[in-house]
GUMARLO-100695 format. One record per residue (C-alpha): residue number from 1; x, y, z. Coordinates in steps of 0.02 Angstrom, whole numbers, plus 50000, padded with zeros to 5 digits. Example, Ala and Ser with C-alpha at 12.3 -4.5 7.8 and 13.67 -1.06 7.14 Angstrom:
<r pos="1" xx="50615" yy="49775" zz="50390"/>
<r pos="2" xx="50684" yy="49947" zz="50357"/>
// end
This chain:
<r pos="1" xx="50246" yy="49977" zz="50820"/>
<r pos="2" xx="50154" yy="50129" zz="50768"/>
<r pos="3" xx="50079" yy="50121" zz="50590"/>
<r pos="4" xx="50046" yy="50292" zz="50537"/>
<r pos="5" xx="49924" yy="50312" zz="50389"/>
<r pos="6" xx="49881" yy="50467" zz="50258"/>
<r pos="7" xx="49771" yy="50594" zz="50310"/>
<r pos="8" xx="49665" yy="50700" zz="50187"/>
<r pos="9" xx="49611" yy="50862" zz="50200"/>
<r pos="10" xx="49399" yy="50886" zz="50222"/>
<r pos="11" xx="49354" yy="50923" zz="50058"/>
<r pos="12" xx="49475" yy="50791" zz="49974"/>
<r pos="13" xx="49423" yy="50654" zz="50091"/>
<r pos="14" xx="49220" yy="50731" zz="50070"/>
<r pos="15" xx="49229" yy="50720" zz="49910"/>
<r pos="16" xx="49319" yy="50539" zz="49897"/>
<r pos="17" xx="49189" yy="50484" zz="50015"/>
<r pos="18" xx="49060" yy="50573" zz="49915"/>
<r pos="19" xx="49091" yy="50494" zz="49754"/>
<r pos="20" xx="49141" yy="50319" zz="49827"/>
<r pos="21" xx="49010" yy="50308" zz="49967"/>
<r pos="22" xx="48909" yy="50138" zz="49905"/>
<r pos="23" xx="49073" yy="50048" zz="49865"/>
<r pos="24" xx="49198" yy="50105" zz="50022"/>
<r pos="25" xx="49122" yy="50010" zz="50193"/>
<r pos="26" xx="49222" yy="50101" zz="50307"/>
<r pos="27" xx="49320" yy="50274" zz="50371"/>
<r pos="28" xx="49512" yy="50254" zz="50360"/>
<r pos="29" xx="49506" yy="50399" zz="50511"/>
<r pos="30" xx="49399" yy="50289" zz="50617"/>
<r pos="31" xx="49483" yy="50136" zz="50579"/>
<r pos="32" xx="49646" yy="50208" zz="50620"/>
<r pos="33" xx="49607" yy="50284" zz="50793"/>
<r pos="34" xx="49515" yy="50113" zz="50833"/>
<r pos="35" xx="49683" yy="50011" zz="50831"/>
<r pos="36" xx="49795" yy="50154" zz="50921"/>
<r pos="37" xx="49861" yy="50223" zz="50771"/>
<r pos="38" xx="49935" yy="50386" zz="50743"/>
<r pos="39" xx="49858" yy="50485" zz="50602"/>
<r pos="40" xx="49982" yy="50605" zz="50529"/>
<r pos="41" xx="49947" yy="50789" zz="50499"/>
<r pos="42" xx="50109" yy="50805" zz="50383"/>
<r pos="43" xx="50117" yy="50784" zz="50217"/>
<r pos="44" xx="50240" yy="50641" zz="50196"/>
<r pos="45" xx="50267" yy="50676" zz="50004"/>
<r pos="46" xx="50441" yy="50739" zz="50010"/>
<r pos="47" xx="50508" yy="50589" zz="50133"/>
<r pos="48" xx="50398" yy="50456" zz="50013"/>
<r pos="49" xx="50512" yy="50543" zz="49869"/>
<r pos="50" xx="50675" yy="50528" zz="49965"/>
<r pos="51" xx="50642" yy="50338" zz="50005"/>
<r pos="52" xx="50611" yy="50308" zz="49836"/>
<r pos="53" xx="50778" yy="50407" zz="49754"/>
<r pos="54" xx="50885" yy="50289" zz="49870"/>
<r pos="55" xx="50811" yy="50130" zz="49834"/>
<r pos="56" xx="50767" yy="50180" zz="49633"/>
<r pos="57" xx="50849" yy="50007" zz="49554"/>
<r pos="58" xx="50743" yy="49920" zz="49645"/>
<r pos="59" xx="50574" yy="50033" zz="49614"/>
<r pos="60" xx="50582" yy="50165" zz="49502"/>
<r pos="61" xx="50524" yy="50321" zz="49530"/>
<r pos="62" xx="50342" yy="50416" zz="49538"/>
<r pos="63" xx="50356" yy="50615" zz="49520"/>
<r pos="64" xx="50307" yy="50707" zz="49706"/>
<r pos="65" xx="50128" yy="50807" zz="49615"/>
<r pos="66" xx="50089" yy="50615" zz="49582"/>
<r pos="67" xx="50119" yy="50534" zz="49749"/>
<r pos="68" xx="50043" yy="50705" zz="49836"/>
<r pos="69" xx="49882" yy="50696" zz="49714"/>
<r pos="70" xx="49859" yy="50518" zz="49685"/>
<r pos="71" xx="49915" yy="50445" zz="49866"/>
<r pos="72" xx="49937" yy="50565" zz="49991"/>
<r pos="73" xx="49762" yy="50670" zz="49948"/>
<r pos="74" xx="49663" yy="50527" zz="49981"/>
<r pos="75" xx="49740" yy="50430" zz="50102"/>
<r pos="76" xx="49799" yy="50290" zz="49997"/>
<r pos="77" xx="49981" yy="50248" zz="50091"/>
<r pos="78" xx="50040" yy="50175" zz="50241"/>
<r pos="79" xx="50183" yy="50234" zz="50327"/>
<r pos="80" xx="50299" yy="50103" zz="50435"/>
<r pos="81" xx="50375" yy="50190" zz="50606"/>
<r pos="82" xx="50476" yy="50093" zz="50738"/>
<r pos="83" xx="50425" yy="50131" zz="50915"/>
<r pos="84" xx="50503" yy="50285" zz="50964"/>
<r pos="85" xx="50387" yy="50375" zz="50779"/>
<r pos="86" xx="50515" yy="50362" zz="50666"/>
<r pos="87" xx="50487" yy="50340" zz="50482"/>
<r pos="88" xx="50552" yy="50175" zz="50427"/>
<r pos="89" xx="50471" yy="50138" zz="50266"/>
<r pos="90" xx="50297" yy="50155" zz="50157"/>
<r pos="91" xx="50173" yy="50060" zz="50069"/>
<r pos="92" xx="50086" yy="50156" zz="49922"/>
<r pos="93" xx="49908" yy="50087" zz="49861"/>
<r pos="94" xx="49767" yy="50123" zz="49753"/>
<r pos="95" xx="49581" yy="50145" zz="49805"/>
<r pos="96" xx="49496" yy="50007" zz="49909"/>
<r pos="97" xx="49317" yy="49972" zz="49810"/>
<r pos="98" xx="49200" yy="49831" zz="49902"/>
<r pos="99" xx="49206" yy="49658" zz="49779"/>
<r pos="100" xx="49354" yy="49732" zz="49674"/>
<r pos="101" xx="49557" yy="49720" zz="49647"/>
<r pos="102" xx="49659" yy="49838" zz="49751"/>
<r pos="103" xx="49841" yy="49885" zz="49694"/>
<r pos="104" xx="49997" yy="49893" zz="49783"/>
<r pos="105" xx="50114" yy="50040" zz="49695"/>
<r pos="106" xx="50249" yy="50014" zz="49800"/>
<r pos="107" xx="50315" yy="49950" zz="49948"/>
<r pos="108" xx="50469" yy="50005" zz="50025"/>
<r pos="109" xx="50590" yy="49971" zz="50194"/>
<r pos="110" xx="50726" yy="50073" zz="50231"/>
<r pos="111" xx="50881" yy="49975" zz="50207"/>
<r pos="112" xx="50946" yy="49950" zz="50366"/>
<r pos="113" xx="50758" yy="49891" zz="50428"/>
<r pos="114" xx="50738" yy="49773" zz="50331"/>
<r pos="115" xx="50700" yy="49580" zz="50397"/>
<r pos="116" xx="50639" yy="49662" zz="50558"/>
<r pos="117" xx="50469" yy="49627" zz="50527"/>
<r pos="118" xx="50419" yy="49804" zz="50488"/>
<r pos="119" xx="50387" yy="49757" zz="50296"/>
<r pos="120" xx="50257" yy="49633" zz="50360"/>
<r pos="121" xx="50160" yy="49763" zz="50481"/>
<r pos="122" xx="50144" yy="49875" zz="50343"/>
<r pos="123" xx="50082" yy="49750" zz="50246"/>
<r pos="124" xx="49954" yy="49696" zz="50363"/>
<r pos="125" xx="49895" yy="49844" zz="50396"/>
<r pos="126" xx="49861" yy="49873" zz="50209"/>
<r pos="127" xx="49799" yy="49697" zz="50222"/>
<r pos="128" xx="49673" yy="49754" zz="50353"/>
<r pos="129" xx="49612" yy="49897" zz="50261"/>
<r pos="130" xx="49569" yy="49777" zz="50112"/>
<r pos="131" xx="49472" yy="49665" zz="50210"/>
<r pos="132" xx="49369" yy="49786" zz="50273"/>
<r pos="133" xx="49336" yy="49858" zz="50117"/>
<r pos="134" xx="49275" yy="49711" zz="50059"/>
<r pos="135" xx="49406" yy="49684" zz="49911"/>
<r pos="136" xx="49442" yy="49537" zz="49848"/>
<r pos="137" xx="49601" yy="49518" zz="49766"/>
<r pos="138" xx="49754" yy="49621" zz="49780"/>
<r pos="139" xx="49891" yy="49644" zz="49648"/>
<r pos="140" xx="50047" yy="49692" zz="49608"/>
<r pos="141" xx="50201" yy="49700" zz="49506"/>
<r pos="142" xx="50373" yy="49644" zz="49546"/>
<r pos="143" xx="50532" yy="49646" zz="49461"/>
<r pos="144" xx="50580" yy="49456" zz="49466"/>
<r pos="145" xx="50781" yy="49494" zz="49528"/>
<r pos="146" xx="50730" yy="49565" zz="49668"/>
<r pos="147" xx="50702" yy="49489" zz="49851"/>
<r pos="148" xx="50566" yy="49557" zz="49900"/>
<r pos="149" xx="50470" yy="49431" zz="49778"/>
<r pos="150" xx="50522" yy="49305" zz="49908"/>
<r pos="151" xx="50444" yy="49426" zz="50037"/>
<r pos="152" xx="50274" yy="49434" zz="49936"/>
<r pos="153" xx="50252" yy="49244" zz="49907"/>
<r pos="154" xx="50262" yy="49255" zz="50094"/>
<r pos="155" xx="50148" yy="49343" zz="50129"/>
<r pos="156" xx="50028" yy="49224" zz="50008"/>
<r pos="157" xx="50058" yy="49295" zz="49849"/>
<r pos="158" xx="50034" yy="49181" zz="49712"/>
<r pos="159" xx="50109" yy="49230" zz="49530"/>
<r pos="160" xx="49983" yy="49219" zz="49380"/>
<r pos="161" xx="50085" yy="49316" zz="49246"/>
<r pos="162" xx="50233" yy="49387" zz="49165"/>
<r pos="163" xx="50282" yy="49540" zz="49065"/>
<r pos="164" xx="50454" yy="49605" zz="49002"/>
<r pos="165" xx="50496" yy="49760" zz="49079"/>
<r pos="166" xx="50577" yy="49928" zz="49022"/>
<r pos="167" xx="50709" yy="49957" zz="48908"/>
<r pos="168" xx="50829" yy="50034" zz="49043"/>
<r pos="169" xx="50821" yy="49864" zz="49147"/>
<r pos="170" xx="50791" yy="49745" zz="49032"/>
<r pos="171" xx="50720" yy="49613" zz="49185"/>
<r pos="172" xx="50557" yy="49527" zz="49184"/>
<r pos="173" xx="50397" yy="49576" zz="49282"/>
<r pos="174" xx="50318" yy="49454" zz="49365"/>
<r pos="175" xx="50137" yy="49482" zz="49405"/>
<r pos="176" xx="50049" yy="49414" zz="49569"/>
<r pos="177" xx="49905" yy="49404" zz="49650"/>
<r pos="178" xx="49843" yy="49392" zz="49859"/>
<r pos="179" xx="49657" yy="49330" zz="49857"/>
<r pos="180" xx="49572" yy="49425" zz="50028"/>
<r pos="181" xx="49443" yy="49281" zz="50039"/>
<r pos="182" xx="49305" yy="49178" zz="49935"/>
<r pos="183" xx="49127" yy="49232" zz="49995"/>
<r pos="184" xx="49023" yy="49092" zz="50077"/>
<r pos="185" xx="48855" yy="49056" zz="49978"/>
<r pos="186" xx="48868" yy="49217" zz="49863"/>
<r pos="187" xx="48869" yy="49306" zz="50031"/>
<r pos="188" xx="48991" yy="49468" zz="50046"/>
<r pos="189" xx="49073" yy="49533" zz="50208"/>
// end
C-alpha cells in the first residue's frame, strides 16, 4: 500500500520549519521517501472536500480555503491509496510539537474500503509521524453513534470525556485519548 502524504510548497514548509524548528525532530519529505512513499505534487483539497460531502453525517464538513491553508499548506494529512495509486481515503491532523498533544481532524475511508485495513495504515502512518515527533498524546473527537469509535478503541484509544454535540445532531461527543509512550527516567525520545 502506498501512503501518500501532503507536500508544501518551499516557502510554506521554510517557514513552518522556521518557526517550529526546536520543537519538530524531523522532515516529513525525508521521512516519507525513507519508507517508499509517494509524495504528492497535487493539491488534494478538492478530492479531501468531495470525501467529506459524501460521508457529511458522519463528519461534518471543513470549508476547502481551510483544509488548503490549515492542512494541505503544511503538510498536515495523510492520504490512503490502494496499490495500483488510487485515492481511498484521508486522515487530517494538526501540527506535530515534540512533548505535546497532536489532533486528529478527521479521518475518513471511502465506503466501499472500509474493513480492508486501509483505515489502520493511515492511521499508522500518522501514528509514525507522532512518534517521531516526539508527541505524547494524541486526541480526538468522535460522535458516539458512529462505528468508527469501535475502530479508535482499536487502535488503543481510551475515552476520558464527554460533550453534547450540535444542535443539528443532537448526539454526544465522546472525547479520547492514544498515549504515544511514557518517557523512561524523565528521558525524551
Amino acid at each position: 500500500m502506498v501512503q501518500t502524504v501532503g507536500e508544501a510548497s518551499q516557502s510554506c514548509w521554510e517557514r513552518q520549519q522556521a518557526l517550529t524548528a526546536p520543537m519538530l525532530v524531523y522532515n516529513f519529505r525525508a521521512l516519507v521517501q525513507k519508507k517508499g512513499a509517494e509524495v504528492s505534487a497535487h493539491d488534494p483539497t478538492t478530492w479531501i472536500t468531495g470525501l467529506m460531502r459524501e460521508n457529511y453525517d458522519a463528519v461534518g464538513f471543513i470549508p476547502e480555503p481551510t483544509i488548503r491553508q490549515r492542512y494541505v499548506a503544511y503538510g498536515q494529512y495523510v492520504l490512503q491509496t490502494d496499490e495500483r495509486g488510487r485515492r481511498l481515503g484521508y486522515l487530517l491532523h494538526g501540527p506535530l510539537i515534540d512533548g505535546g498533544i497532536a489532533v486528529v481532524t478527521q479521518h475518513v475511508i471511502s465506503d466501499d474500503k472500509r474493513f480492508h485495513g486501509y483505515g489502520e495504515q493511515a492511521w499508522q502512518t500518522f501514528l509514525q509521524r507522532c512518534t517521531q515527533a516526539g508527541v505524547d498524546t494524541i486526541r480526538l473527537r468522535c460522535a458516539s453513534d458512529l462505528p468508527s469509535v469501535a475502530f479508535w478503541q482499536a487502535q488503543g484509544f481510551r475515552l476520558y470525556g464527554t460533550m453534547p454535540g450540535g444542535n443539528h445532531r443532537g448526539r454526544e461527543i465522546l472525547q479520547m485519548a492514544y498515549d504515544c509512550g511514557l518517557p523512561l527516567w524523565g528521558w525524551k525520545r
